[in-house]
C-alpha positions as a Markdown table, in Angstrom:
| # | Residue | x | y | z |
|---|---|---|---|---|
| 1 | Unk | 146.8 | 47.4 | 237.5 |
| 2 | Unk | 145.0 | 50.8 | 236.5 |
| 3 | Unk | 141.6 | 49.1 | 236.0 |
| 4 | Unk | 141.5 | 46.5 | 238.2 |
| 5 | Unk | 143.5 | 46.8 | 241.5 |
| 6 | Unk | 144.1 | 51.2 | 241.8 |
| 7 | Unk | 140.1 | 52.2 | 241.7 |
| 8 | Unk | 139.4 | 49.5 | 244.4 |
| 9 | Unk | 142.5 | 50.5 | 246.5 |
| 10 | Unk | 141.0 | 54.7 | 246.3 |
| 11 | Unk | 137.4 | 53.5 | 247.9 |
| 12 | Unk | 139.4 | 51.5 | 250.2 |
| 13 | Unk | 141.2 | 53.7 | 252.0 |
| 14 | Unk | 139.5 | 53.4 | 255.4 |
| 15 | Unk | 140.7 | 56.5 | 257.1 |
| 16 | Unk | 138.5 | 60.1 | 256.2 |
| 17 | Unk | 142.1 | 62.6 | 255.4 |
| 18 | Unk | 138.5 | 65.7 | 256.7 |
| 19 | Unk | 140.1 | 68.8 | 255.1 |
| 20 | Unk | 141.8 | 67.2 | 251.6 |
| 21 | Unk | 138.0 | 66.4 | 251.4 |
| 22 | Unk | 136.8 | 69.1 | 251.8 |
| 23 | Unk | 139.3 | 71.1 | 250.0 |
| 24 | Unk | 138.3 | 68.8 | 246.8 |
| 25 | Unk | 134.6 | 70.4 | 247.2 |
| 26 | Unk | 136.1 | 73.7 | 247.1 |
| 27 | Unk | 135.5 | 75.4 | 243.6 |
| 28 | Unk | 137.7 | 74.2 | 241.0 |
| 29 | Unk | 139.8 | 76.7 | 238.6 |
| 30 | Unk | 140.6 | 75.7 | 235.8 |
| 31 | Unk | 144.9 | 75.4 | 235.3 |
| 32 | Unk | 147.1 | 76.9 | 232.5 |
| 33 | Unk | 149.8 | 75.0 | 232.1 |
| 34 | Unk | 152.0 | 74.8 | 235.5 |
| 35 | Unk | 150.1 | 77.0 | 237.3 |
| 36 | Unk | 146.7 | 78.0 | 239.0 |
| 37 | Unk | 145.2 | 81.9 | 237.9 |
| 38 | Unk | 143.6 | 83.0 | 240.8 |
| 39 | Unk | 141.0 | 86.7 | 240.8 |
| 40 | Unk | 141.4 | 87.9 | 244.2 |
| 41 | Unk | 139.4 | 90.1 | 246.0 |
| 42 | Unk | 141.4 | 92.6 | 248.2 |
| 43 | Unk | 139.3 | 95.3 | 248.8 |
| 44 | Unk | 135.4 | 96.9 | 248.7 |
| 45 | Unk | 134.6 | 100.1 | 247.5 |
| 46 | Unk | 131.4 | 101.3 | 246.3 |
| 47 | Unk | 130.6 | 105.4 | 246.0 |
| 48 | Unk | 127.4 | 106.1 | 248.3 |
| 49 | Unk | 126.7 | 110.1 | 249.4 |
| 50 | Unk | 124.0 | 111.2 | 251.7 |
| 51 | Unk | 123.0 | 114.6 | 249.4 |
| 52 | Unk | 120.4 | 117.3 | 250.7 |
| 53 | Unk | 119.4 | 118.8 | 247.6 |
| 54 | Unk | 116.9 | 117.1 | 246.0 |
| 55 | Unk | 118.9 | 118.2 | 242.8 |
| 56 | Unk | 122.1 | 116.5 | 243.8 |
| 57 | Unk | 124.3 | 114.0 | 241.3 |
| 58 | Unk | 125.6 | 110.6 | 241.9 |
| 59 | Unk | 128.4 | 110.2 | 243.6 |
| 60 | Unk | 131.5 | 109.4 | 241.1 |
| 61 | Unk | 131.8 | 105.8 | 240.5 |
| 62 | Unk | 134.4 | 103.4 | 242.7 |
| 63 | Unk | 135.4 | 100.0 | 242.0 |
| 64 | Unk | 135.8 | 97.1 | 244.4 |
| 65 | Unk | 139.6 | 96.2 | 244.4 |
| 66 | Unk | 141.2 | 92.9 | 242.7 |
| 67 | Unk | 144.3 | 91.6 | 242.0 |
| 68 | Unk | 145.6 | 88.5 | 240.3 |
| 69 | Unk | 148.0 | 86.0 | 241.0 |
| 70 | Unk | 149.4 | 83.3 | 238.7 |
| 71 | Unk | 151.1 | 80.2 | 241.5 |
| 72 | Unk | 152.8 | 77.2 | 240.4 |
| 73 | Unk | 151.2 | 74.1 | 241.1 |
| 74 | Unk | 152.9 | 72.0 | 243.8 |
| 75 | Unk | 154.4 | 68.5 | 242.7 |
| 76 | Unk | 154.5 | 65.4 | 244.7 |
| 77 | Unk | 156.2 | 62.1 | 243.8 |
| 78 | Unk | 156.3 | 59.1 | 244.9 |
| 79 | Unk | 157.4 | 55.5 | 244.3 |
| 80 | Unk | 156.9 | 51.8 | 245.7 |
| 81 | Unk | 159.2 | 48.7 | 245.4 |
| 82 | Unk | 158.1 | 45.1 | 245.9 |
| 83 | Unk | 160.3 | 42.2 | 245.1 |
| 84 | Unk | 159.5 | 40.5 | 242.2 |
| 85 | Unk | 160.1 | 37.1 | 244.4 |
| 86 | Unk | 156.6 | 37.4 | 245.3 |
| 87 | Unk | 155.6 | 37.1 | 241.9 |
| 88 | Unk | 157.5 | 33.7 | 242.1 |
| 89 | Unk | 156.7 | 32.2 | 245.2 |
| 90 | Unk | 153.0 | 33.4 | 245.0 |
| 91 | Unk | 149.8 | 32.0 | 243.3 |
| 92 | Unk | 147.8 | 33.6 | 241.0 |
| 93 | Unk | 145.0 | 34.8 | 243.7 |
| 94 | Unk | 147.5 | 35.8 | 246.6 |
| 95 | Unk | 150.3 | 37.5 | 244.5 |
| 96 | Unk | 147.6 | 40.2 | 244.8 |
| 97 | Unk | 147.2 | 40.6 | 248.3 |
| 98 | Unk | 151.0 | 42.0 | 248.2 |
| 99 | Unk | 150.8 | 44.2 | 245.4 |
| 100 | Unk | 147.4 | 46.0 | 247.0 |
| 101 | Unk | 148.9 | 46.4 | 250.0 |
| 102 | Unk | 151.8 | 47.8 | 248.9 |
| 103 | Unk | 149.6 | 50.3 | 246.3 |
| 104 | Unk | 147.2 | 51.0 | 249.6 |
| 105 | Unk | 150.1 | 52.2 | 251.7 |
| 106 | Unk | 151.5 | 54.7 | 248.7 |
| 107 | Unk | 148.0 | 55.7 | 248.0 |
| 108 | Unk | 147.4 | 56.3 | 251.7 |
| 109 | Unk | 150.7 | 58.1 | 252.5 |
| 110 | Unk | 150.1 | 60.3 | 249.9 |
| 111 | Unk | 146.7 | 61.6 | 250.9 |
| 112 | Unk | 147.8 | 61.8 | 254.6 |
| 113 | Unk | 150.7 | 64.3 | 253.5 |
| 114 | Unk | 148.5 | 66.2 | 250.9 |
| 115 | Unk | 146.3 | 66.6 | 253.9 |
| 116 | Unk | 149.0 | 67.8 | 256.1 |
| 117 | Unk | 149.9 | 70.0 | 253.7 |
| 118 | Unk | 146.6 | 71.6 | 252.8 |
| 119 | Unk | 146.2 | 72.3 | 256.8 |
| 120 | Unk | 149.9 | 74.1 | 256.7 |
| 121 | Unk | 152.3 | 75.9 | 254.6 |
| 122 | Unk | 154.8 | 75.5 | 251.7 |
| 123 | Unk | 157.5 | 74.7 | 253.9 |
| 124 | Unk | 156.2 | 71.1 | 253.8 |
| 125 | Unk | 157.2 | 71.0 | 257.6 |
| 126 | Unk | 157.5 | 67.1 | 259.7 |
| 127 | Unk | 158.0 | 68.8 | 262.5 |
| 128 | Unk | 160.5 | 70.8 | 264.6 |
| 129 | Unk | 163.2 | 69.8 | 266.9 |
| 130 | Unk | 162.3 | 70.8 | 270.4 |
| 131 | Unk | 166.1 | 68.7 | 271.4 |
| 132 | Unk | 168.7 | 66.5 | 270.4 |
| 133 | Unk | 170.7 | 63.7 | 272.1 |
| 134 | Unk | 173.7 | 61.8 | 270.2 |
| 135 | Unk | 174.5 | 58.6 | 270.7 |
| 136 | Unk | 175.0 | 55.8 | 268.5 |
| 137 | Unk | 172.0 | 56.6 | 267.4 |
| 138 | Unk | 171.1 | 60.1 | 267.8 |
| 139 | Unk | 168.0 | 60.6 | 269.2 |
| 140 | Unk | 165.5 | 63.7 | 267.8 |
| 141 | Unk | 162.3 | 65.2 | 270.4 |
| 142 | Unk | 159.9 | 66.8 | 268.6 |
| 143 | Unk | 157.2 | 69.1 | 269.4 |
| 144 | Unk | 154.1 | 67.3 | 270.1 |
| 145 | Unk | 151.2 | 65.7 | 270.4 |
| 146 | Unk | 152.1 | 63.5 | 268.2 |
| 147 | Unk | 155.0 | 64.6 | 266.9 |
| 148 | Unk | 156.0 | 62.0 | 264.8 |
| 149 | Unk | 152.1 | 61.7 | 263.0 |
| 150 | Unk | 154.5 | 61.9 | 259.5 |
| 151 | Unk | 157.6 | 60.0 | 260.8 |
| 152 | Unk | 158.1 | 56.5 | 258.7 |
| 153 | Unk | 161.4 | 53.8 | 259.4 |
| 154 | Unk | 163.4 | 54.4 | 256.6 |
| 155 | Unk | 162.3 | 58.1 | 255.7 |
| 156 | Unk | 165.0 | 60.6 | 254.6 |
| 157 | Unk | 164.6 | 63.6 | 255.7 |
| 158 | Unk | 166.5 | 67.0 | 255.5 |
| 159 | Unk | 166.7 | 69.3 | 259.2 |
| 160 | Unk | 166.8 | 73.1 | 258.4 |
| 161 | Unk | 167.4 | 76.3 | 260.4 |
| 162 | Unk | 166.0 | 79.6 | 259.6 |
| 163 | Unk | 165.3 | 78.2 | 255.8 |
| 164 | Unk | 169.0 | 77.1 | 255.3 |
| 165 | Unk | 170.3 | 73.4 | 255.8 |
| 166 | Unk | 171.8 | 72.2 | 258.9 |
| 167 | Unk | 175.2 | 71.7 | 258.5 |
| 168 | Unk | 175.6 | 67.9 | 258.5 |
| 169 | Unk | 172.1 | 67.4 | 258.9 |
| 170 | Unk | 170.4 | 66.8 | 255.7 |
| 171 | Unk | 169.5 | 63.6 | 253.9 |
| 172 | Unk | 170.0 | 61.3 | 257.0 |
| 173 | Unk | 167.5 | 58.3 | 257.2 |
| 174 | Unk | 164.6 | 58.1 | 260.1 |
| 175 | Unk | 166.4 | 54.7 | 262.0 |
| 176 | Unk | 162.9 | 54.2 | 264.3 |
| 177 | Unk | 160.6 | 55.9 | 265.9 |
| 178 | Unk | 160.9 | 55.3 | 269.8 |
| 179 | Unk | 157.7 | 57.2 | 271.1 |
| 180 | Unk | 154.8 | 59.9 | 270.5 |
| 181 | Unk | 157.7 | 62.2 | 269.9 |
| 182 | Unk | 160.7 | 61.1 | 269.9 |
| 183 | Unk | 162.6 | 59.0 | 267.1 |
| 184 | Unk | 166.3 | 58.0 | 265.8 |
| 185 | Unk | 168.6 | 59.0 | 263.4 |
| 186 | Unk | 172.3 | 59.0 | 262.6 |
| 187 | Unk | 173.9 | 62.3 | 261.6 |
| 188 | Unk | 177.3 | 63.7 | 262.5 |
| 189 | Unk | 175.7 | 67.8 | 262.8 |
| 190 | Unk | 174.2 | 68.6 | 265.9 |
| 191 | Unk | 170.5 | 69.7 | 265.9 |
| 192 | Unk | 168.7 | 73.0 | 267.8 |
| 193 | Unk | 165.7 | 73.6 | 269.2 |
| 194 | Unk | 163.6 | 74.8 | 266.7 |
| 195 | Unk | 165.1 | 73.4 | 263.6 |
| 196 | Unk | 162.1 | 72.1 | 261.0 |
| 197 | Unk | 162.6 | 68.8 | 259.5 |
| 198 | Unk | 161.1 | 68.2 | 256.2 |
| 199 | Unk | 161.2 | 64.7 | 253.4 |
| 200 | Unk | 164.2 | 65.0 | 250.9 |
| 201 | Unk | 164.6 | 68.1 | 249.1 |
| 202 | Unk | 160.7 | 68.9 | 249.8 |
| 203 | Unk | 161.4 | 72.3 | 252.0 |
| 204 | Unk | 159.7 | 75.3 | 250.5 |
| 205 | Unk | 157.9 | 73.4 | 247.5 |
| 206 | Unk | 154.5 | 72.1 | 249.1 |
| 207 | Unk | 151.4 | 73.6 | 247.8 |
| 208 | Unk | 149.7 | 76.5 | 249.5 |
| 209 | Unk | 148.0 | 76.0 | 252.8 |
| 210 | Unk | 145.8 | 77.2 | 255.5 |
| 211 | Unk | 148.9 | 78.2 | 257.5 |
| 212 | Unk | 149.5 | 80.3 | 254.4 |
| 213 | Unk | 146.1 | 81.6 | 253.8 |
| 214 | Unk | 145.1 | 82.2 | 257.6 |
| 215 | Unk | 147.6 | 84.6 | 258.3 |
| 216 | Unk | 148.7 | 88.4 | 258.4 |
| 217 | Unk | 151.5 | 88.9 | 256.2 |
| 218 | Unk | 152.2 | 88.8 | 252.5 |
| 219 | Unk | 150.5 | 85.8 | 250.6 |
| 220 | Unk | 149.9 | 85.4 | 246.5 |
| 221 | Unk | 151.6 | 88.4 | 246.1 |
| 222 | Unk | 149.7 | 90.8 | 247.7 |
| 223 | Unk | 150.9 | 92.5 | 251.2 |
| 224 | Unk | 148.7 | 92.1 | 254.2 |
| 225 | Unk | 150.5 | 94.7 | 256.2 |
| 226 | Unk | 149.5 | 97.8 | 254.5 |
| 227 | Unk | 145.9 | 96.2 | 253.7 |
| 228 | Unk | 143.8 | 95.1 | 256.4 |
| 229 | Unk | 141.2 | 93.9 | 254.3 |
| 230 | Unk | 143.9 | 91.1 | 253.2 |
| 231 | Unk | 144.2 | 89.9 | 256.2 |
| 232 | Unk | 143.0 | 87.0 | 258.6 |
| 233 | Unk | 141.7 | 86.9 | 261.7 |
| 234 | Unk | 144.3 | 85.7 | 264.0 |
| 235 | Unk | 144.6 | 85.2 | 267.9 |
| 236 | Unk | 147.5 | 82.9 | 268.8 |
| 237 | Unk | 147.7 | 85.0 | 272.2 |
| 238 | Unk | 151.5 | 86.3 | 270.9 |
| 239 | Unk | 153.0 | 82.7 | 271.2 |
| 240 | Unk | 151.5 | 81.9 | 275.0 |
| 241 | Unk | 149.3 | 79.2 | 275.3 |
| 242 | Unk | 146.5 | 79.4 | 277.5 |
| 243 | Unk | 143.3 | 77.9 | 278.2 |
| 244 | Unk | 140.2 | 77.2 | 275.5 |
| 245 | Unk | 137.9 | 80.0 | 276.4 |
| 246 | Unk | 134.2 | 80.4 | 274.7 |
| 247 | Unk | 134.7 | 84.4 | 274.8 |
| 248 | Unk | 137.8 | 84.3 | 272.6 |
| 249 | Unk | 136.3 | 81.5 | 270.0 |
| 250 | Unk | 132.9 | 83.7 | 269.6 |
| 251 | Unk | 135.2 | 87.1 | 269.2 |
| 252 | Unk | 137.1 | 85.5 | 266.1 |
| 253 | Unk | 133.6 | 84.2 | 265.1 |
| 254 | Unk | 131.7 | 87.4 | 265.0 |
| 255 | Unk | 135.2 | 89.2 | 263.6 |
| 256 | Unk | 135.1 | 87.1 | 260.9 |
| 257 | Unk | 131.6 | 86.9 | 259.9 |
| 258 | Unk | 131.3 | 91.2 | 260.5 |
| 259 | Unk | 134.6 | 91.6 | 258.4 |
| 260 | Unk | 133.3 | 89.4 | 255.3 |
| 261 | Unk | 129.5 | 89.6 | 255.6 |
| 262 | Unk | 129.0 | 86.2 | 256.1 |
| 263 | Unk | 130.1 | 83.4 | 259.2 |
| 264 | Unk | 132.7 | 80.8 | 258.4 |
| 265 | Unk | 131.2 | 77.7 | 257.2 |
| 266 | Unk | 134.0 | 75.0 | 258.5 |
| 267 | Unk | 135.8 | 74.8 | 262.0 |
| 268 | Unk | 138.2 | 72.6 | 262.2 |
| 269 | Unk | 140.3 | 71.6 | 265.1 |
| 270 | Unk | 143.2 | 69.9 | 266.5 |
| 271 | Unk | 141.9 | 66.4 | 269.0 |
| 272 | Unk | 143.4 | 68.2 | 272.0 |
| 273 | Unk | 141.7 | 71.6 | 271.2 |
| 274 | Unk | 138.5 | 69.7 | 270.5 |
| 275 | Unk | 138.5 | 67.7 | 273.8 |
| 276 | Unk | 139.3 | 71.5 | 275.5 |
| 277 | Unk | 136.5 | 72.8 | 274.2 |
| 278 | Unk | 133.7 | 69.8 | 275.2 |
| 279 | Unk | 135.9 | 69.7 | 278.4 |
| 280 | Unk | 135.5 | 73.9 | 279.3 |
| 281 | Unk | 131.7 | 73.7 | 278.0 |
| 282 | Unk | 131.1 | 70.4 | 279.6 |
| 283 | Unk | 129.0 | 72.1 | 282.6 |
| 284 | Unk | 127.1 | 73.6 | 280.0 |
| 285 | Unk | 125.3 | 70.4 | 278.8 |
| 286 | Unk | 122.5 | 70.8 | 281.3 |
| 287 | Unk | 121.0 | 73.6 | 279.4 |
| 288 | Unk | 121.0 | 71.4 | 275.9 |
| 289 | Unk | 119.3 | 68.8 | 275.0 |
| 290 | Unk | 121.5 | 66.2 | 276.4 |
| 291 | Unk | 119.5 | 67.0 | 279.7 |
| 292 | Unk | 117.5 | 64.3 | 279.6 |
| 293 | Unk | 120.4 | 61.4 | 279.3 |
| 294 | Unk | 124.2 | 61.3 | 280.4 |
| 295 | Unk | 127.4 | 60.6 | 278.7 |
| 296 | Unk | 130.5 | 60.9 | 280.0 |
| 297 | Unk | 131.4 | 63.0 | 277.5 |
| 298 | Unk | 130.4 | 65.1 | 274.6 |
| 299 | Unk | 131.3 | 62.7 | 271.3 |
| 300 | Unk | 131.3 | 66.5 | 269.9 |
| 301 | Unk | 130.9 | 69.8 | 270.3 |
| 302 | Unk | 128.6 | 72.0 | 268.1 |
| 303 | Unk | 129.0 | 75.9 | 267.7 |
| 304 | Unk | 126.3 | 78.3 | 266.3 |
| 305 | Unk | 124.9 | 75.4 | 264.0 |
| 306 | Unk | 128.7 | 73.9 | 263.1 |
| 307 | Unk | 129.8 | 71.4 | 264.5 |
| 308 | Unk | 133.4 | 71.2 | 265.4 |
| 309 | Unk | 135.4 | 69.1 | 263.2 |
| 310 | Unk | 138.4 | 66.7 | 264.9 |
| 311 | Unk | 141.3 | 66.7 | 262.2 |
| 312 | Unk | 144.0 | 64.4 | 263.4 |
| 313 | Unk | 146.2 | 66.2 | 261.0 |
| 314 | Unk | 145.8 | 69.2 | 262.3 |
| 315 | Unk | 148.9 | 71.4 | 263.7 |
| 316 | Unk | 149.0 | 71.2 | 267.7 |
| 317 | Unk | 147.3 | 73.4 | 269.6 |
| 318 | Unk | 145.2 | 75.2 | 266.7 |
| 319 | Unk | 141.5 | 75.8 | 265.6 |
| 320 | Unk | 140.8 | 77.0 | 262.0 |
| 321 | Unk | 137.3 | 78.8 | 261.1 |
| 322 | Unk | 137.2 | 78.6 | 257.1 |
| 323 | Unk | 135.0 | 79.8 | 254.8 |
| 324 | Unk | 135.1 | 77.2 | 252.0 |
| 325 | Unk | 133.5 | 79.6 | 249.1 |
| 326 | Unk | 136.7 | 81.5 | 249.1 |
| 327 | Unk | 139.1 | 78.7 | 248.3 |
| 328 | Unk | 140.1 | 77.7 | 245.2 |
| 329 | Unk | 141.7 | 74.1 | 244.2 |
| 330 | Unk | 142.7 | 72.8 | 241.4 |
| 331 | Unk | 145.0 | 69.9 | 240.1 |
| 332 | Unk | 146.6 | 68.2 | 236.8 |
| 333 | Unk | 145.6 | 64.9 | 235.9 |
| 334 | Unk | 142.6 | 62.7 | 235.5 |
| 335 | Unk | 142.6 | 62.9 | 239.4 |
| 336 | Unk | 144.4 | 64.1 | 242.2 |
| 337 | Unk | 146.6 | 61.4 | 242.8 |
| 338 | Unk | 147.6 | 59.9 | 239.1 |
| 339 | Unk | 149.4 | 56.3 | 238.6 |
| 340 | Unk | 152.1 | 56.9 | 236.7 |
| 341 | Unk | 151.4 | 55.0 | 232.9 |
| 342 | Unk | 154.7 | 55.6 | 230.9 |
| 343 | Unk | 154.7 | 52.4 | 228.6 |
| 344 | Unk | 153.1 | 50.5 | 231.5 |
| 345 | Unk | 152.0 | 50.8 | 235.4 |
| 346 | Unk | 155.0 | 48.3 | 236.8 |
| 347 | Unk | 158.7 | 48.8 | 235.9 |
| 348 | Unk | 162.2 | 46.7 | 236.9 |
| 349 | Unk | 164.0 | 48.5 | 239.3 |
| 350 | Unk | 166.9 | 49.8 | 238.5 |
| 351 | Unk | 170.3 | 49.6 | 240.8 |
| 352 | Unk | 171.6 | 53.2 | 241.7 |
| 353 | Unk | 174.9 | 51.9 | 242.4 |
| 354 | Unk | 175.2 | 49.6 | 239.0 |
| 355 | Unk | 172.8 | 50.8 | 236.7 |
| 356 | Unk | 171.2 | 47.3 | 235.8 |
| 357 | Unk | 168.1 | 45.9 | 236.3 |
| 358 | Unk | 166.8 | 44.9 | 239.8 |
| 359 | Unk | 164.6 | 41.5 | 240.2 |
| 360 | Unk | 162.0 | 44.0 | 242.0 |
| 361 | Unk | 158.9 | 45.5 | 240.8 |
| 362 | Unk | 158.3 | 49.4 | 240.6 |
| 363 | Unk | 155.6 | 51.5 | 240.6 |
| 364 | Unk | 155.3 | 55.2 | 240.5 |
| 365 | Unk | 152.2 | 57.6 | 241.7 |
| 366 | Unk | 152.4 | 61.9 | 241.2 |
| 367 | Unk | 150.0 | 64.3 | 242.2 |
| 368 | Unk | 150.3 | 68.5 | 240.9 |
| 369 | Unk | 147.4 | 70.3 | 243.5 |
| 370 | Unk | 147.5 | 73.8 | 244.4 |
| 371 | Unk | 145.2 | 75.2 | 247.0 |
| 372 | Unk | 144.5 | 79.1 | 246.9 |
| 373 | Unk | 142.2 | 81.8 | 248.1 |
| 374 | Unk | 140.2 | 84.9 | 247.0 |
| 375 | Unk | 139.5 | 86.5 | 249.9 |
| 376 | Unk | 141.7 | 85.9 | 254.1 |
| 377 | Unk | 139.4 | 88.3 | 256.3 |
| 378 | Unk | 136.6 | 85.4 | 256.7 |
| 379 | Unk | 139.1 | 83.1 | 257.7 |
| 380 | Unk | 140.4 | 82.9 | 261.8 |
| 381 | Unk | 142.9 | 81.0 | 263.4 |
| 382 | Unk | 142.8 | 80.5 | 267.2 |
| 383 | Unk | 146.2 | 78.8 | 267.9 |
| 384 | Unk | 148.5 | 78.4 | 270.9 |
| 385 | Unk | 145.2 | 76.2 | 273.1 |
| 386 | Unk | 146.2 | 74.2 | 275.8 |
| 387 | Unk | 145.1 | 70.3 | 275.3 |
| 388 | Unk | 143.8 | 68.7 | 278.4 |
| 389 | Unk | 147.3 | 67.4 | 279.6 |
| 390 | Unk | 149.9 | 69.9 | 278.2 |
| 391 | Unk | 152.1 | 70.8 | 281.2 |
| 392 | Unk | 150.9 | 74.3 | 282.3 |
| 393 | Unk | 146.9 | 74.1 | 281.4 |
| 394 | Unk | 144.8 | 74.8 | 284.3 |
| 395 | Unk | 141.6 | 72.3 | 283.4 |
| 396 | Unk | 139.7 | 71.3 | 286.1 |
| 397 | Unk | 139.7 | 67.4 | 286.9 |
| 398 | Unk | 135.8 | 67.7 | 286.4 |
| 399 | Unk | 135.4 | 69.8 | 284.0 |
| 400 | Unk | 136.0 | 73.5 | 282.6 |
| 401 | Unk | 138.9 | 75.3 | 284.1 |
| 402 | Unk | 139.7 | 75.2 | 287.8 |
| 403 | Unk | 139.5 | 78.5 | 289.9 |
| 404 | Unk | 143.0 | 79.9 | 290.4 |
């Protein structure tokens, strides 16, 4: 299983998880133990006097401000069952086919919520509850687009308000999902707009993020309110969303690049933020070099030499501008996502209600990553952005915004 099916299952994963990538070509740290050391930098200072006397002294010497930080690496489990049946009824060529596709969907679930992760917080958030209907089978809106990206059949998931669990509304299973947003559950508490929804016991205990690192307040320790130089660049319009506008991307650009010396070298956005932005700039294209031929519409949008990247596991509404030399990643293992090998790959199940020996196979996969940074003021985050449809965006039908 580890030599021959695993390795061929990692290059076949068919879908590009953009920032996880990218995040693994950020520089690696080496780990001590449970945990990721990281140096960081939280302030310049460097003594320079203009003296008028040609007999003057050097200034007295200042030093640039660090601080360090010690985190615990995050830790992600997860298991797959396949009846052993298959084994049975199967020949020696096809009982294969089952077992790889059953590795291929772990292996694929696990780098789509790594990725997810990575682009958000700790909190290890599904989504949140915009409202709730009870039935027979309750039904459960969440915020979208695409609400339910991370929604499975047969997930179990926990519902919490303001970090504390919902009463009666923890460890209920995802029945199905019924639409972009929208799926059913059976639980006896009543759910709130706003409640966050996470997998099983996961809230609080995912590995740092940008949602983390982009942001104002207090992260790795170190306070961002009383030190400006720890802070990101952040313009989510105090919660309102509005329309993409050039002017406000090229002010967090310029910010960003003045406040760290150098321009972020990733911007990565959300599909319906992407398509705002070709959409507003799409009456610019006559004074490019798509002059000469016509499209109907831009397959992207390039910014000051970057293009800008479509991450469908992106949080709604939100562009990131990162500058990858000041993260930091690093994980246990031989790789990021490790087969479990404890006396073998495959395992009998075991019966939680009887203890003995299920007739199914069993598999286990574990991953420890951390993501951290040494410096937020290069970083931006333009959030709350109107996608072309969202009720309340004033897009034109033809392109850029339409005159109020």
């Amino acid at each position: 299983m580890r030599e021959n099916i695993f390795p061929r299952v990692v290059e076949q994963i068919h879908r590009e998880f953009i920032f996880l990538k990218e995040a693994q070509q950020a520089t690696k740290q080496d780990l001590t133990g449970e945990s990721i050391t990281v140096k960081m930098e939280i302030g310049k200072a460097v003594a320079i006097e203009a003296q008028a006397a040609h007999s003057g002294v050097f200034p007295d010497a200042l030093e640039t401000q660090y601080a360090s930080a010690t985190i615990p690496l995050a830790r992600m489990l997860g298991t797959i069952e396949i009846p052993r049946e298959l084994m049975l009824r199967a020949t020696k060529n096809s009982l294969v086919q089952p077992l790889k596709r059953e590795t291929l969907n772990a292996y694929w679930a696990f780098k789509q919520r790594l990725n997810g992760n990575f682009l958000r917080d700790t909190s290890m958030a599904l989504g949140v509850v915009q409202s709730f209907s009870a039935s027979t089978a309750d039904t459960v809106t969440l915020y979208g687009p695409d609400g339910c990206r991370f929604l499975h059949p047969g997930q179990v998931v926990d519902f919490k308000r303001a970090g504390e669990d919902v009463t009666n509304g923890v460890d209920a299973t995802v029945i199905a999902i019924t639409g972009e947003n929208t799926f059913t559950i059976n639980i006896t508490g009543t759910l709130k707009d706003g409640d966050v929804m996470t997998l099983k016991d996961s809230y609080g205990n995912g590995a740092q993020g940008l949602g983390d690192i982009i942001g104002t307040g207090t992260f790795q320790g170190i306070e961002g309110a009383s030190n400006y130089y720890w802070q990101a660049n952040v313009d989510t319009n105090s919660g309102t969303k509005r329309e993409f506008k050039p002017k406000d991307l090229k002010n967090l650009l310029t910010k960003a690049a003045r406040r760290r010396g150098q321009t972020p070298t990733l911007m990565i956005a959300a599909p319906e933020v992407a398509d705002a932005a070709a959409w507003v700039l799409m009456g610019q294209r006559l004074i490019s070099n798509e002059a000469n031929k016509w499209e109907g519409f831009w397959p992207k949008v390039e910014w000051e030499g970057h293009t800008i990247i479509v991450e469908p596991d992106m949080p709604a509404n939100t562009l990131y501008g990162v500058n990858k030399q000041d993260l930091l990643f690093g994980y246990l293992g031989s790789g990021l996502i490790n087969l479990v090998d404890v006396g073998g790959t495959q395992h009998l199940g075991i019966d939680s209600s009887t203890s003995r020996r299920k007739n199914t196979l069993v598999m286990y996969f574990d991953s420890y990553p951390q993501l951290a940074a040494i410096a937020r003021c290069g970083h931006f985050k333009y959030g709350d952005v109107y996608g072309l449809d969202d009720s309340g965006a004033a897009y034109d039908d033809y392109g850029g915004i339409a005159v109020q």
